[in-house]
KEGU-746823 format. One record per residue (C-alpha): residue number from 1; y, z, x; residue in one letter. Coordinates in pm, 1 decimal, padded with zeros to 6 digits, always signed. Example, Ala and Ser with C-alpha at 12.3 -4.5 7.8 and 13.67 -1.06 7.14 Angstrom:
<1 <-00450.0 +00780.0 +01230.0> a>
<2 <-00106.0 +00714.0 +01367.0> s>
//
This chain:
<1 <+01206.7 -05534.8 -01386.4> x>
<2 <+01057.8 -05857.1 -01618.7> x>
<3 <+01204.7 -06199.0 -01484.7> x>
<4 <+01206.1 -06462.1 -01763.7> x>
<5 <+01358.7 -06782.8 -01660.6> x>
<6 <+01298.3 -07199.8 -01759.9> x>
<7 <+00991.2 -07391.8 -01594.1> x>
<8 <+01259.6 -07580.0 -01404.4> x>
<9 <+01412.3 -07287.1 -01259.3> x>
<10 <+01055.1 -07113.0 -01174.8> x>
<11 <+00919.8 -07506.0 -01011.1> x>
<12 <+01205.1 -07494.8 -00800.9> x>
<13 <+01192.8 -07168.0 -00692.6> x>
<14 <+00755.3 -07192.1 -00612.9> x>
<15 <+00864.9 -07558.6 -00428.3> x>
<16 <+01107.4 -07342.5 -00201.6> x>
<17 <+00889.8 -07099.5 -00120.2> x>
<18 <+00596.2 -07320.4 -00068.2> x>
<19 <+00696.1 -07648.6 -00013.3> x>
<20 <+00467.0 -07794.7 -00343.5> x>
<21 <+00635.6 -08056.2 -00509.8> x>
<22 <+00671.5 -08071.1 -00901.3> x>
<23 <+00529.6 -08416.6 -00982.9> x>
<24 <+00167.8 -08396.1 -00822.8> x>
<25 <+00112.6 -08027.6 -01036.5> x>
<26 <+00122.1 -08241.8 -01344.4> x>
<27 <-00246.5 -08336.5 -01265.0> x>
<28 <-00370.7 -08022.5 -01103.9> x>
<29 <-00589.4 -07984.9 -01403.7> x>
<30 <-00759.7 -08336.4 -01457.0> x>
<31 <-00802.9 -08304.1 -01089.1> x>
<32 <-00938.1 -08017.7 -01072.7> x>
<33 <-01206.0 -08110.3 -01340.1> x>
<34 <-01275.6 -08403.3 -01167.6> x>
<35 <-01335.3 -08310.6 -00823.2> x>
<36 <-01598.4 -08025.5 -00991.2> x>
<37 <-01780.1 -08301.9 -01171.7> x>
<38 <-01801.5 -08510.3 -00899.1> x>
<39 <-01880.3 -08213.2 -00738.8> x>
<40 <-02178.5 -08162.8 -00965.3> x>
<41 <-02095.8 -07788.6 -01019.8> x>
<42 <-02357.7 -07625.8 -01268.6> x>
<43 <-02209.8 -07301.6 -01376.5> x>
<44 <-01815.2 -07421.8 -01409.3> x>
<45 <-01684.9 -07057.1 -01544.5> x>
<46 <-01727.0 -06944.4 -01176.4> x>
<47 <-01413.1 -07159.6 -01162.9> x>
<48 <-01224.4 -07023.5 -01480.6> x>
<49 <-01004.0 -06879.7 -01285.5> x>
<50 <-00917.8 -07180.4 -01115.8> x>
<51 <-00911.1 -07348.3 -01380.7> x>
<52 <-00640.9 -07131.6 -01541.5> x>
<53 <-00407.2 -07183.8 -01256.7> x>
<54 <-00453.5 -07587.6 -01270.3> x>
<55 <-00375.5 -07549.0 -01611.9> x>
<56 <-00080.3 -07292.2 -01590.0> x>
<57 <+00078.4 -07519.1 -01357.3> x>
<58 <+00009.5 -07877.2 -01482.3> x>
<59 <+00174.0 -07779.5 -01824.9> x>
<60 <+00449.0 -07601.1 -01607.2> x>
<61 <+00507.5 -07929.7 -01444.8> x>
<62 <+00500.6 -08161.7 -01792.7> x>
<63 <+00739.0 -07985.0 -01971.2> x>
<64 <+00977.5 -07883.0 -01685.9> x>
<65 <+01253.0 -08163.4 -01790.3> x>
<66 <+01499.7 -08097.8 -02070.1> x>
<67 <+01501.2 -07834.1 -02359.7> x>
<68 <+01292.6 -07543.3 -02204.9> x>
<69 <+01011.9 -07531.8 -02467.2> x>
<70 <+00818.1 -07246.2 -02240.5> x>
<71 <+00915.9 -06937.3 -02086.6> x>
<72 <+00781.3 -06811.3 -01769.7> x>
<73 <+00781.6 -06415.7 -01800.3> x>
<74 <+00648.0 -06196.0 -01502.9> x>
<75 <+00602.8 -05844.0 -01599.5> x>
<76 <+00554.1 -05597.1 -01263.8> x>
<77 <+00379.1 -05328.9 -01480.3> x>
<78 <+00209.6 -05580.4 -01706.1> x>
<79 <+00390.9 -05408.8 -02029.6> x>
<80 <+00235.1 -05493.2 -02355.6> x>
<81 <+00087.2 -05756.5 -02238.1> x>
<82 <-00284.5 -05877.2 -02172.5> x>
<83 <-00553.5 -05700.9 -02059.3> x>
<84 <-00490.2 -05538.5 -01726.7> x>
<85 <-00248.3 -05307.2 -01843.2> x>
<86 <-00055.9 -05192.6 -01503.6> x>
<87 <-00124.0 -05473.7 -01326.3> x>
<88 <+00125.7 -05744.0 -01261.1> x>
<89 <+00129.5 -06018.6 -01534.2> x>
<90 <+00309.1 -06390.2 -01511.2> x>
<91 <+00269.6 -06546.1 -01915.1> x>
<92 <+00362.7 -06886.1 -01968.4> x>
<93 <+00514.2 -06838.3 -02346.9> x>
<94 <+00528.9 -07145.0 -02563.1> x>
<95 <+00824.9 -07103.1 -02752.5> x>
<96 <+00807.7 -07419.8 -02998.9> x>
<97 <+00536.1 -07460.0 -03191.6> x>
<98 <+00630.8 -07814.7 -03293.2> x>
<99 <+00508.3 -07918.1 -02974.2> x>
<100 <+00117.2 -07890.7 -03074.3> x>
<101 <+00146.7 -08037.6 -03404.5> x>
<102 <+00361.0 -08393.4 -03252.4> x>
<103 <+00115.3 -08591.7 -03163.3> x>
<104 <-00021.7 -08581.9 -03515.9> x>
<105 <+00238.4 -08679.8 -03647.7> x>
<106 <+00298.7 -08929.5 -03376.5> x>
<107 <-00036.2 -09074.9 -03443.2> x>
<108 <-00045.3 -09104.8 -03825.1> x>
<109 <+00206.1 -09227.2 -04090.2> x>
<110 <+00082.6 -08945.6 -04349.4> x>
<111 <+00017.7 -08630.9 -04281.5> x>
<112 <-00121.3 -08376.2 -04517.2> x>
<113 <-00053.8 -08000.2 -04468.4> x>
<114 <-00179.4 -07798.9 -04688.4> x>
<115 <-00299.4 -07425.5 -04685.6> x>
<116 <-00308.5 -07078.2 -04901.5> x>
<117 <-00060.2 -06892.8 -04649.4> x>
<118 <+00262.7 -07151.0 -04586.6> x>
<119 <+00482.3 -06933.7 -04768.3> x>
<120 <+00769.2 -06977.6 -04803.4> x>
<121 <+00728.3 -07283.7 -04754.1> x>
<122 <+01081.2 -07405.5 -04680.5> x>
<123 <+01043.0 -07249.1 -04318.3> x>
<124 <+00743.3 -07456.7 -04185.4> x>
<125 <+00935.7 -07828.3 -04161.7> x>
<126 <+01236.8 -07603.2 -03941.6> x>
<127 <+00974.6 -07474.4 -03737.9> x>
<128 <+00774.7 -07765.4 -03707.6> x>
<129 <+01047.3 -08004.3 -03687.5> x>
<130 <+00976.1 -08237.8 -03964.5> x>
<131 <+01149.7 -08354.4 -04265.4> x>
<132 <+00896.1 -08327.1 -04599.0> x>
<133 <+00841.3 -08608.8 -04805.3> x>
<134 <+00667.8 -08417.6 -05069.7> x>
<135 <+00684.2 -08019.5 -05097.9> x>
<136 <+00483.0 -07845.1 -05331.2> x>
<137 <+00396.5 -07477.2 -05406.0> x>
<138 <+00089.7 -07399.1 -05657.8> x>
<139 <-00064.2 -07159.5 -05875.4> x>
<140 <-00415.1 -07084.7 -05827.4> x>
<141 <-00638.0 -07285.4 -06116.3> x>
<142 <-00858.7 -07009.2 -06285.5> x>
<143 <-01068.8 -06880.7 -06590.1> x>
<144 <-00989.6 -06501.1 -06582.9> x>
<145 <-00722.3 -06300.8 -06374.9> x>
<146 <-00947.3 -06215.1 -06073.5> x>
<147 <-00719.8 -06104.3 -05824.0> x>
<148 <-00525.8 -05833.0 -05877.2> x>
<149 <-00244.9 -05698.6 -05665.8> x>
<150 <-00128.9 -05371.4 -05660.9> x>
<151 <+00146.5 -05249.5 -05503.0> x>
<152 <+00105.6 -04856.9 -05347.1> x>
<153 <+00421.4 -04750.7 -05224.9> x>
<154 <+00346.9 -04336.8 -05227.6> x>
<155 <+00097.0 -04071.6 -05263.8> x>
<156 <-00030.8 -03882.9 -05566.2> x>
<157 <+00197.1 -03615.9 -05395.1> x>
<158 <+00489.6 -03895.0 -05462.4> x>
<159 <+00567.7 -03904.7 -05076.3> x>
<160 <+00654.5 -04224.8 -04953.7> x>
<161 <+00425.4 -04445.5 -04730.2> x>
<162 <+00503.9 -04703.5 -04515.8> x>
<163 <+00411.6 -04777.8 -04105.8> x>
<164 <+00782.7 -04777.9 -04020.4> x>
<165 <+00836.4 -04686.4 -03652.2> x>
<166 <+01018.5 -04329.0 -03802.0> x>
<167 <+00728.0 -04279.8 -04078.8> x>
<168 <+00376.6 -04393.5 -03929.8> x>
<169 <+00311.5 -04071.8 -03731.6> x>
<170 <+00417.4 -03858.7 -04043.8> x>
<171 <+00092.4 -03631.9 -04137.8> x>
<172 <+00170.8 -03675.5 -04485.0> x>
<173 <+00172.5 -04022.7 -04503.3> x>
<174 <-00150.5 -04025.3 -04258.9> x>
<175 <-00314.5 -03774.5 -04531.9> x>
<176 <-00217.3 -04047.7 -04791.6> x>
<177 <-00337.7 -04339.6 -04644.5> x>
<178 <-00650.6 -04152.3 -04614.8> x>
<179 <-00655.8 -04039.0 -05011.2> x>
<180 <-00648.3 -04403.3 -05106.1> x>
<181 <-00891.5 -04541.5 -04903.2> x>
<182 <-01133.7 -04243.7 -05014.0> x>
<183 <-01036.0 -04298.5 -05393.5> x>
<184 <-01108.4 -04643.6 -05357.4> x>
<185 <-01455.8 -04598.3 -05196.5> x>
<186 <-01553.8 -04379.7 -05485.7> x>
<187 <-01466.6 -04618.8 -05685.9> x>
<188 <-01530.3 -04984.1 -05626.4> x>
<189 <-01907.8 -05118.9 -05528.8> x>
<190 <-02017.4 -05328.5 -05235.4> x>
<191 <-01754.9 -05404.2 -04942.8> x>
<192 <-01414.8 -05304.6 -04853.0> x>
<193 <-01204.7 -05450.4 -04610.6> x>
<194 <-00899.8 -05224.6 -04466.4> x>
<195 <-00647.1 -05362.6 -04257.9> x>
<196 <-00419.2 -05229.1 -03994.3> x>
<197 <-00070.7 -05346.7 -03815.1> x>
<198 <-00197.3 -05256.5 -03439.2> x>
<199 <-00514.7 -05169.7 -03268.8> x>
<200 <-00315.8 -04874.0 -03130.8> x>
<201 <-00195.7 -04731.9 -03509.0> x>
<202 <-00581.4 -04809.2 -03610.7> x>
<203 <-00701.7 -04556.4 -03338.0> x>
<204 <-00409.0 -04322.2 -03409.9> x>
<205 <-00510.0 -04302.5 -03739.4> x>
<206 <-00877.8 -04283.3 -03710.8> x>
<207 <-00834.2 -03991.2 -03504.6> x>
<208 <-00592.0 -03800.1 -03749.8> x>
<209 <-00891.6 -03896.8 -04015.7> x>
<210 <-01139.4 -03697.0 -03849.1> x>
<211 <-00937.1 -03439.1 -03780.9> x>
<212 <-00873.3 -03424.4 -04143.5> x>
<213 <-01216.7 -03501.9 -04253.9> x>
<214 <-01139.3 -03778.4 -04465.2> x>
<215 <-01359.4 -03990.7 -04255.6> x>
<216 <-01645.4 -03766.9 -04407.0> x>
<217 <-01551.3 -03785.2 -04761.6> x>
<218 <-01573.2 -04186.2 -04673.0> x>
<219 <-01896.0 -04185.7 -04580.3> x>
<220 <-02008.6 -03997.4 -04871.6> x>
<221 <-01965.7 -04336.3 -05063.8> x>
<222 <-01986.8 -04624.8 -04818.9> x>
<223 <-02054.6 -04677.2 -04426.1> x>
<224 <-01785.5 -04703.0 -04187.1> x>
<225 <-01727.6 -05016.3 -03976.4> x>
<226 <-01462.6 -05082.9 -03692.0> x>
<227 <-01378.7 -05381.9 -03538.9> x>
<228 <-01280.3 -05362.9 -03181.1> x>
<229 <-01143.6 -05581.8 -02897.6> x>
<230 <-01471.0 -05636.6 -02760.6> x>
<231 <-01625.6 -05980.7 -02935.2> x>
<232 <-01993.9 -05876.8 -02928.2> x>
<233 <-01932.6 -05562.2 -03066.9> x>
<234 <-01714.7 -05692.8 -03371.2> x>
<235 <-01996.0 -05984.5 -03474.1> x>
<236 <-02292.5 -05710.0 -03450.1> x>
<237 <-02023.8 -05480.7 -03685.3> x>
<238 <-01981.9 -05694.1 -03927.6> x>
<239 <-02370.7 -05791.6 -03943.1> x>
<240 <-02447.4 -05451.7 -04007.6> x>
<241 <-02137.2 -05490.3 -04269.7> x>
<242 <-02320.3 -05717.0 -04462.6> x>
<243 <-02664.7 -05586.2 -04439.5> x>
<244 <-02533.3 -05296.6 -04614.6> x>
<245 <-02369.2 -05462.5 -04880.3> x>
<246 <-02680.7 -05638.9 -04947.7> x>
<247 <-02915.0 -05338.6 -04981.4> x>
<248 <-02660.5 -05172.1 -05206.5> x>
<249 <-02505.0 -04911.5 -04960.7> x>
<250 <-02154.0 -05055.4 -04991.6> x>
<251 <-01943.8 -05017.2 -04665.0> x>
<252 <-01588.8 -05071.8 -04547.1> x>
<253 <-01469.0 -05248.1 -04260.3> x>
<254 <-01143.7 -05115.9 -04042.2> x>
<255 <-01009.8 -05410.6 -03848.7> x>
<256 <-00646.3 -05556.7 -03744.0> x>
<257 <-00395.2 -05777.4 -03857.1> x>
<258 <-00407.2 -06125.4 -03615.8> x>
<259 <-00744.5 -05970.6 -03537.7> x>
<260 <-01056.6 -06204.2 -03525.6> x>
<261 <-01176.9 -06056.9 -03850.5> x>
<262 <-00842.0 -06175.1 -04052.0> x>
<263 <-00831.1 -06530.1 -03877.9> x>
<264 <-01139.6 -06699.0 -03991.9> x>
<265 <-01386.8 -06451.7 -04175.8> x>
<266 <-01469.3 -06448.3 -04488.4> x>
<267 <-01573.1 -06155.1 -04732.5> x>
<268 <-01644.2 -06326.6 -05036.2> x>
<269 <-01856.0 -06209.7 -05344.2> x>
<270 <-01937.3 -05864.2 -05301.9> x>
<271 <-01857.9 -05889.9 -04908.6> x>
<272 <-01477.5 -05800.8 -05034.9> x>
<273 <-01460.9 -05649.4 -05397.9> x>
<274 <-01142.2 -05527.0 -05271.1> x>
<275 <-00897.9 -05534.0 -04925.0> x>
<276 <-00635.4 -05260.1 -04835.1> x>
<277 <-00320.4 -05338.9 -04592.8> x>
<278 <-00208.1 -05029.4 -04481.3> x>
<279 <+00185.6 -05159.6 -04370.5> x>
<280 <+00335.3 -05459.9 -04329.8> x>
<281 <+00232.7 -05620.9 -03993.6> x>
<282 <+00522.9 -05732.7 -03799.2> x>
<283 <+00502.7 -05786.2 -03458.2> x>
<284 <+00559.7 -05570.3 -03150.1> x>
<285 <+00914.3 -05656.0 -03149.0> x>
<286 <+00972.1 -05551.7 -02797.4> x>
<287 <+00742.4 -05819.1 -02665.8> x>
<288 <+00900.4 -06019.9 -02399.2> x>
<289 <+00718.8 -06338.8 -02518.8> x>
<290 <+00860.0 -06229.8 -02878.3> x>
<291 <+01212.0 -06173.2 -02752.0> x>
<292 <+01194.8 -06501.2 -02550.6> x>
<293 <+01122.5 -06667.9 -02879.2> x>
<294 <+01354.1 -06522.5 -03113.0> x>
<295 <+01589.3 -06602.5 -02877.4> x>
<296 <+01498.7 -06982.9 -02856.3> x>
<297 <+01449.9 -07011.4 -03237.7> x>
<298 <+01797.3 -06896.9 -03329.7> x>
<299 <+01947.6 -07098.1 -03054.0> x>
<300 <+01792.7 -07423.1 -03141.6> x>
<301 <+01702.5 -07364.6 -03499.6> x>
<302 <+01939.3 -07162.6 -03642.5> x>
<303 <+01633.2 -06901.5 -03742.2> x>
<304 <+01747.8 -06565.0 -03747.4> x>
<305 <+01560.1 -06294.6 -03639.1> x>
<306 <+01490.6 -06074.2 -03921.7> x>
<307 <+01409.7 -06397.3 -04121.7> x>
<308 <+01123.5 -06520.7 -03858.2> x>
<309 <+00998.5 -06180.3 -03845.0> x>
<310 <+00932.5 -06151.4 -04231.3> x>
<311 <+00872.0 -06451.0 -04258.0> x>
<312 <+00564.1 -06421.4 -03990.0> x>
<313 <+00464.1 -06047.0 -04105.6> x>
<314 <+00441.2 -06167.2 -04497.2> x>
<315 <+00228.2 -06496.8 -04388.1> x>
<316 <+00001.3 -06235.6 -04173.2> x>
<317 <-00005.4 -06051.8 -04521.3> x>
<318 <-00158.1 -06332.6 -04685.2> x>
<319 <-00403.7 -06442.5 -04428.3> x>
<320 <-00552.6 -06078.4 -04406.3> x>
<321 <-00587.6 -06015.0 -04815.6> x>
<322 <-00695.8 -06394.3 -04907.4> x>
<323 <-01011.3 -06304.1 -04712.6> x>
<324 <-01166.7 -06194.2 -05068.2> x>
<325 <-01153.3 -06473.1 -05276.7> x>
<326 <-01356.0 -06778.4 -05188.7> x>
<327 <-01427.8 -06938.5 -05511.3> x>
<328 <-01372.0 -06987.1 -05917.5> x>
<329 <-01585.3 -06719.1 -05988.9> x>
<330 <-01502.2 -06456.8 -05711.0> x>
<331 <-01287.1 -06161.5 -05804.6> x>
<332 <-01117.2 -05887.8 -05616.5> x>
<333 <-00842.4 -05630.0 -05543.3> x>
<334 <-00560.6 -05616.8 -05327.5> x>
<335 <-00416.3 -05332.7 -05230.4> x>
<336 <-00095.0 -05340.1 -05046.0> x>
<337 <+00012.7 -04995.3 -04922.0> x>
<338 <+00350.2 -04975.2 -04831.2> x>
<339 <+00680.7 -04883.8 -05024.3> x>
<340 <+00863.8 -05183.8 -04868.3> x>
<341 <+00587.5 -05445.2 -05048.0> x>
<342 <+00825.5 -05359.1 -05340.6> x>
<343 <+01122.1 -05473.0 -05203.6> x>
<344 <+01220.6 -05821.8 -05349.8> x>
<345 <+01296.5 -05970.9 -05033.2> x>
<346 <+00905.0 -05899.4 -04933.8> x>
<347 <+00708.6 -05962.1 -05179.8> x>
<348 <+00973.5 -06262.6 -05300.9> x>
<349 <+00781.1 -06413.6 -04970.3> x>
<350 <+00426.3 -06420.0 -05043.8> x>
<351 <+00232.7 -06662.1 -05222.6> x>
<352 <+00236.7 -06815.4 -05507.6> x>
<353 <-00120.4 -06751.5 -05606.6> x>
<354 <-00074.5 -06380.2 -05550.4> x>
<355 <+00291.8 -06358.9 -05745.3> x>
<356 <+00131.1 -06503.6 -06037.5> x>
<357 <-00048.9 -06215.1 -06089.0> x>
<358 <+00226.7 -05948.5 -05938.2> x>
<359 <+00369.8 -05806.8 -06289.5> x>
<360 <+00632.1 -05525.5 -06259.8> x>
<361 <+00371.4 -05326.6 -06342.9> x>
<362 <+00167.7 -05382.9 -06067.1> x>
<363 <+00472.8 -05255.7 -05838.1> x>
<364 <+00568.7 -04906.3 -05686.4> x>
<365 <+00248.1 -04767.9 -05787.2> x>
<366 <+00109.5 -04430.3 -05665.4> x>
<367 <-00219.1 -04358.0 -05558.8> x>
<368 <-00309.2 -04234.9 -05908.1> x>
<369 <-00176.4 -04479.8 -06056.0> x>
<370 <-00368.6 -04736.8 -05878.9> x>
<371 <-00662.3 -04580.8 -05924.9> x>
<372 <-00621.0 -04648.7 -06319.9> x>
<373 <-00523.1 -05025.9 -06298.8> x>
<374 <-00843.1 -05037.9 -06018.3> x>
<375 <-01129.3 -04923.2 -06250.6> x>
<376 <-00932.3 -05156.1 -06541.6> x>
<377 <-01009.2 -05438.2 -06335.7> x>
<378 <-01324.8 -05344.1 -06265.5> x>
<379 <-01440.9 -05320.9 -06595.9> x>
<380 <-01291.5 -05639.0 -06687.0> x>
<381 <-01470.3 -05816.2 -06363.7> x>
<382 <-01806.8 -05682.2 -06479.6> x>
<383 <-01835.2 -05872.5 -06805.7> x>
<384 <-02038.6 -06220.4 -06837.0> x>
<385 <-01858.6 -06508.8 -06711.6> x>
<386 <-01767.1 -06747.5 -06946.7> x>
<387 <-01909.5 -07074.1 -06884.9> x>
<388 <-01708.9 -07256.9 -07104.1> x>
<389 <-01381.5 -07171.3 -06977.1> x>
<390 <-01494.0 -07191.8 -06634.6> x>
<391 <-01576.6 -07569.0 -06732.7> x>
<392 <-01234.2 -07615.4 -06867.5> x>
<393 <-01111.1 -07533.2 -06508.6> x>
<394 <-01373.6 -07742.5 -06320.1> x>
<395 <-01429.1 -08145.8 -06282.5> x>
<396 <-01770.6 -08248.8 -06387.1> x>
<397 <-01928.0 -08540.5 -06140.8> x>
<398 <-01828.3 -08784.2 -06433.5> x>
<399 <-01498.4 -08724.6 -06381.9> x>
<400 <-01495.7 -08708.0 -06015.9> x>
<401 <-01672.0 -09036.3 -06021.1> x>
<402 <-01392.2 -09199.0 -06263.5> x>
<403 <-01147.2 -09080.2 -06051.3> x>
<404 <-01283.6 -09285.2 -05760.9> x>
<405 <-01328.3 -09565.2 -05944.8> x>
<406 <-00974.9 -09547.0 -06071.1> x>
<407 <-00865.1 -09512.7 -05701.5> x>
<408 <-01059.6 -09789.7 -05558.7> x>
<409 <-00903.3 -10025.1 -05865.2> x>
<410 <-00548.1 -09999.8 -05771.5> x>
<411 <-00377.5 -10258.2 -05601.9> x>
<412 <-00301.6 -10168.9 -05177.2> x>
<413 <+00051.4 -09953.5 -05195.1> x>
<414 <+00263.2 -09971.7 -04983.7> x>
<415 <+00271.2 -09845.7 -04608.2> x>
<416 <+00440.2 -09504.5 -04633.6> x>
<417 <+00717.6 -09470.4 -04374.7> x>
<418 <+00668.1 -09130.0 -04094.6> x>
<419 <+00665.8 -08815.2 -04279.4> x>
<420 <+00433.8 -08522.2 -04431.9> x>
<421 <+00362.4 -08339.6 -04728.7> x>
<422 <+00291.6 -07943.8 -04770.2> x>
<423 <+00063.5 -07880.2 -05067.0> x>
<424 <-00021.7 -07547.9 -05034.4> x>
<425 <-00309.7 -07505.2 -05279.0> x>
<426 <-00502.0 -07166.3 -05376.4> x>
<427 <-00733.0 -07025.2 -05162.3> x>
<428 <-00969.0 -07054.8 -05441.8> x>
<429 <-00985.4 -07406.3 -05478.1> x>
//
């Protein structure tokens, strides 16, 4: 079965087996890279390999003494784990993420955190064990209400949809998810940007889609794109992505939740006229590594499960949709398809640049439904800008420049004792 158990515990077991003391390991990796630059060694990922052992075991090594902040977890099968499926796995799970942000704030008296997706924010300083000097949550600073959130939470049949464990493999909901992704091709231009919980639900669904031949009625209004585990593949997708939003085809990209697509690119202007989240993305909450973590943050933290796991599917939320606006004069829909979105204690947990503009009637919206507010917005979206409210919400290089001068005018403050400040701003600014 899968063996989890304390660096300590899995150090002294390795030094009675074979002999190895603890204390040299801790520089099995600066060693290592030494001897192959001494060495002169030209292609060094020949040594990866190598090189991931030095490194499993030097950080097994430094962080052996007190608190266990890792988990060693050996799966026989390899589980839902990485690649090599079958195959027998040892992780070494990190269970406190306060350890990578420490020396930061070791090194510097003020620290600035400040991002679009720290909501809410009261549960960042407990997970990254800090006390907040300054704690601030903001609305995004625009012109013109361009994003607009919609809530889906059934079909134009009024079934319910949601990727719960007892509803994802429903046809009915599968037929759904398909209707709105169709409607919404029809009916907004350029790119699209659909997101899933899991590669495996993506493929499930996919398949059902063809079946069904709502993959056809897709293409009848924009190309079809797929992101996939393989790197290469993914970067030539979304090239071709763009190429055909540029020459006017319009397309719509398929890709995952804690993907590569939702971590760092962007789909601004008409890249993303709209993004789709088909469920809420929790994790795989049978995951060893998960379970090992839970664990450790309710023991030490007094974080309880369910709270952690919103908490981290809701921030995944945000990361995936803000993809789509990347300036003051972007626009864009989000669509969140799933019944639970409506729930206060969900959507109570994103943003606040997206609750500003959540109205009630933006909430437990069919597909129909949607469809009306969509082409609204639309409309809306394709007037003029208006320059002179877009000034009102800019600085001009005067002011910017006054500003510094102001700065550089005021007598030396004080040293500010330890401590940080969490100014999540708008992803627009």
């Amino acid at each position: 079965g899968v063996l989890s158990e304390t660096p300590l515990a899995f150090l002294h077991r390795m030094q009675t087996v074979t002999s190895l003391e603890a204390k040299p390991l801790r520089f099995a990796y600066t060693r290592l890279q030494s001897l192959l630059r001494t060495l002169r060694v030209a292609n060094v990922d020949e040594y990866a390999a190598v090189a991931d052992v030095a490194d499993f075991v030097t950080l097994l090594a430094t962080y052996s003494e007190g608190v266990a902040r890792f988990a060693v977890i050996m799966e026989p099968h390899g589980g839902h784990g990485p690649p090599g499926a079958g195959e027998p796995v040892v992780q070494l799970a990190c269970l406190d993420s306060s350890l990578a942000i420490a020396p930061v704030f070791k090194k510097f008296q003020s620290v600035v955190i400040t991002s679009g997706t720290l909501s809410p924010i009261e549960m960042f300083p407990r997970l990254l064990r800090f006390e907040p000097r300054v704690s601030e949550t903001f609305e995004m600073s625009t012109f013109r209400p361009c994003v607009r959130p919609l809530v889906v939470s059934r079909g134009s049949d009024q079934l319910a949809v949601s990727t719960k464990f007892d509803a994802r493999g429903d046809m009915g909901v599968v037929r759904n998810y398909g209707s709105l992704l169709v409607e919404l091709c029809a009916s907004v231009p350029d790119g699209i940007v659909a997101f899933f919980t899991s590669y495996a639900y993506m493929e499930s669904i996919i398949a059902d889609w063809d079946g069904m031949g709502i993959l056809r009625d897709v293409t009848k209004h924009k190309l079809v794109f797929i992101e996939t585990k393989d790197v290469v593949e993914t970067t030539l997708a979304l090239d071709n992505f763009r190429r055909a939003c540029d020459s006017g085809r319009g397309a719509v990209f398929l890709s995952i939740a804690r993907g590569k697509v939702s971590e760092g690119i962007n789909f601004d202007r008409h890249y993303g006229r709209a993004v789709i989240m088909f469920g809420v993305p929790f994790q795989y909450t049978l995951s060893h590594v998960l379970r090992a973590r839970l664990e450790y943050l309710q023991t030490h933290y007094q974080i309880r499960e369910q709270d952690f796991l919103n908490f981290d599917a809701l921030r995944q939320t945000a990361q995936c949709v803000g993809r789509v606006i990347r300036s003051k004069t972007d626009y864009g829909l989000i669509v969140l398809a799933d019944s639970r979105y409506s729930r206060h204690d969900k959507r109570s947990k994103l943003p606040k640049w997206m609750l500003q503009f959540l109205g009630e009637e933006c909430l437990n919206l069919s597909t129909d439904m949607a469809m009306s507010h969509v082409r609204h917005f639309l409309r809306v979206m394709s007037q003029p800008v208006d320059q002179e409210k877009l000034r009102e919400v800019l600085l001009t290089i005067e002011e910017v420049q006054d500003m510094n001068r102001s700065l550089t005018a005021e007598p030396a403050a004080d040293v500010p004792g330890p401590g940080g400040a969490m100014l999540p701003p708008t992803v627009a600014n």
